[in-house]
C-alpha positions as CSV (number, residue, x, y, z in Angstrom):
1,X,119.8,106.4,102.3
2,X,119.7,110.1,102.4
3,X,118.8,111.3,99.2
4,X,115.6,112.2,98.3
5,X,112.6,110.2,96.5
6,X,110.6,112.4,93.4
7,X,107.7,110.9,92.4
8,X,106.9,111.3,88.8
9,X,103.9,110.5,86.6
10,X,100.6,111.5,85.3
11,X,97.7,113.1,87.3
12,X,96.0,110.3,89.2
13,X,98.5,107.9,89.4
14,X,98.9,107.8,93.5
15,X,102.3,110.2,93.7
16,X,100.9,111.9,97.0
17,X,99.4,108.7,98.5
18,X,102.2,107.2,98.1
19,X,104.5,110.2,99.0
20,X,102.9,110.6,102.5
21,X,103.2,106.8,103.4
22,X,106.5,106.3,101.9
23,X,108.1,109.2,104.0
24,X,106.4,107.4,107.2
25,X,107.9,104.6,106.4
26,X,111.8,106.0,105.3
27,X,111.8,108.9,108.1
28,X,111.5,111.2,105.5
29,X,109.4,114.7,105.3
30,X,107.0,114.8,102.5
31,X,106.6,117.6,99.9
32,X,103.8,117.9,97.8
33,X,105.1,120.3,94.8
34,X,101.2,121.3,93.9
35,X,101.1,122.7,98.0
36,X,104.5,124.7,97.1
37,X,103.0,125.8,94.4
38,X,99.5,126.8,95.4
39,X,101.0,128.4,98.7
40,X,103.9,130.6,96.6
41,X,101.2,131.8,94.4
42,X,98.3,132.1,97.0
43,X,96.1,130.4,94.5
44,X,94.5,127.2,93.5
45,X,96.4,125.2,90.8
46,X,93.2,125.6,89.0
47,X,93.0,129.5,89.6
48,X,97.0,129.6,88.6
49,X,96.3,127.7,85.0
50,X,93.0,130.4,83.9
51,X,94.7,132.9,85.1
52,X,98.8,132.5,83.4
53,X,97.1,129.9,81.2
54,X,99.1,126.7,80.9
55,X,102.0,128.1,79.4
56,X,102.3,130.6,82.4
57,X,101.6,128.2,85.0
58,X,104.5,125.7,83.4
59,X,106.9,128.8,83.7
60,X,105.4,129.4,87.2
61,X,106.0,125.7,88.3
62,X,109.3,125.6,86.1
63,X,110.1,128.5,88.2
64,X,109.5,127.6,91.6
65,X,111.0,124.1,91.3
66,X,114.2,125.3,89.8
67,X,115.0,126.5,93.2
68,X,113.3,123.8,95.6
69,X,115.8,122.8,98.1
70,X,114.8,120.1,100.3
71,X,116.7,117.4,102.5
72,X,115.7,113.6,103.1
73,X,112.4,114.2,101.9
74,X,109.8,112.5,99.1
75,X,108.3,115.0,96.8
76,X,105.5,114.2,95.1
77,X,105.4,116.4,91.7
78,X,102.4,117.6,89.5
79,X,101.9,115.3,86.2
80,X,103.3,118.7,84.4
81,X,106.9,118.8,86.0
82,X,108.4,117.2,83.2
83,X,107.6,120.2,80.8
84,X,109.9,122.3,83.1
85,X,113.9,121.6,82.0
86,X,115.4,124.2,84.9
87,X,112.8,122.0,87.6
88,X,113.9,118.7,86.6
89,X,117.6,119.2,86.5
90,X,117.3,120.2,90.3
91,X,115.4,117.4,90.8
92,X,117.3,114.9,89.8
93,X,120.7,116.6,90.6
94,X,119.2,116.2,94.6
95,X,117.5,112.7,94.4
96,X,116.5,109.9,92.6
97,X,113.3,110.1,90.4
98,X,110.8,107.5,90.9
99,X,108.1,106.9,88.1
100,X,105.3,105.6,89.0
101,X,103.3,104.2,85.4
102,X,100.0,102.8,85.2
103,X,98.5,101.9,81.8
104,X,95.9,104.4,80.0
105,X,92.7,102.2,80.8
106,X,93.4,102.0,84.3
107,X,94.3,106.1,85.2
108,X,91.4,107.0,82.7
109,X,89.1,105.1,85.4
110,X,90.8,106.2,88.1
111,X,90.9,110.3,87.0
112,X,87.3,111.1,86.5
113,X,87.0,115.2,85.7
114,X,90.1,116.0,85.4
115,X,89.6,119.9,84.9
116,X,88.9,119.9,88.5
117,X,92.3,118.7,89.0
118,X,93.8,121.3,87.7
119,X,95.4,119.8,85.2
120,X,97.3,121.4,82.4
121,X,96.1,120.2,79.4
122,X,95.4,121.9,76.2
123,X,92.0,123.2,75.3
124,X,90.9,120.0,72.7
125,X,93.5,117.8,73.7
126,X,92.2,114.6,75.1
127,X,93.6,112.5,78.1
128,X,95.0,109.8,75.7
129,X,96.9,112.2,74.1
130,X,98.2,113.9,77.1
131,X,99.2,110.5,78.2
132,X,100.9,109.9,74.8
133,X,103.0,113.2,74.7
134,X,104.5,112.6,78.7
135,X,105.0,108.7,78.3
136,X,108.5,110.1,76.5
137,X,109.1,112.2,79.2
138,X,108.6,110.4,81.9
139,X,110.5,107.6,81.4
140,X,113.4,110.1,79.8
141,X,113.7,111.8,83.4
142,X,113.3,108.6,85.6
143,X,116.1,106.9,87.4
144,X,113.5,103.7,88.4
145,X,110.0,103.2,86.7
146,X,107.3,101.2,89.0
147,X,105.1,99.5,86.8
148,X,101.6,100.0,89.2
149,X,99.4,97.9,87.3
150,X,97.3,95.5,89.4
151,X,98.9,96.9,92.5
152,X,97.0,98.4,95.6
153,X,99.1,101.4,97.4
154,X,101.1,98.7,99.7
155,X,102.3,96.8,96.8
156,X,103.4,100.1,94.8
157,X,105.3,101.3,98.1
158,X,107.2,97.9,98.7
159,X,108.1,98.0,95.1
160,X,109.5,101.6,95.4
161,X,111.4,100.4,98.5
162,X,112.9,97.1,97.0
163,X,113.5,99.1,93.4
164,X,115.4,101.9,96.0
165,X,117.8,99.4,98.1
166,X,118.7,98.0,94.1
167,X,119.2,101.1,92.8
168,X,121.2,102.0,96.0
């Protein structure tokens, strides 16, 4: 297997945990698209999103994605990739897109302040909502969805692995 892993899903889910393990374990390199973007920009995500605001920094992302070349790697994406048509077409024309769901309950414990983050949300939109509008989206782009619930970062990873060699 050659082609690379993107790992999908909402803030706080595990995507860069799992990334950096995963590409261990496969050979792989590991790209962490919030790095790409934070070192393109010179700027903290959080910086990026006061400064373009959050339709700016979803152009910004959109943008630098579009054109993200990469070979035999894992990329863990930003919760916000899926806003960004031109960023998921390359994407998924280059790999296979992993999605990696947990249920609300669990990523609301697991998230804590999630401004910190820098996550793009909309000023008075809650986390529940934010989940509801990229559910769709999420599954729309995904080629295989790992259902995390109950399931420590070994058990996600051997799912993705066993989920890969069927998809293969």
């Amino acid at each position: 297997m050659d082609k690379n892993i993107i790992l999908i899903g909402m803030p706080g889910v595990g995507k860069s945990t799992v990334g950096v393990i995963l590409a261990k374990l496969l050979g792989y390199r590991f790209i962490d698209t919030d790095i790409v973007i934070q070192e393109h920009e010179n700027k903290l995500l959080k910086e990026i999103i006061e400064e373009k605001g959050i339709n700016g920094f979803i152009q910004t992302e959109n943008h630098i994605l579009s054109s993200l070349k990469a070979e035999k790697a894992v990329i863990a994406t930003g919760g916000s990739v899926v806003y960004g048509g031109g960023a998921m077409k390359n994407l998924s024309e280059n790999g296979i897109i992993v999605y990696l769901k947990l249920d609300y309950g669990k990523l609301k414990y697991r998230l804590g302040n999630i401004k910190n983050r820098g996550v793009v949300i909309k000023d008075g939109q809650s986390l529940s909502g934010l989940y509801r509008e990229r559910m769709p989206l999420y599954e729309k782009y995904s080629d295989i969805i790992i259902d995390e619930n109950g399931c420590n970062v070994e058990k996600t990873i051997n799912k993705i692995i066993d989920e890969l060699n069927n998809y293969l």
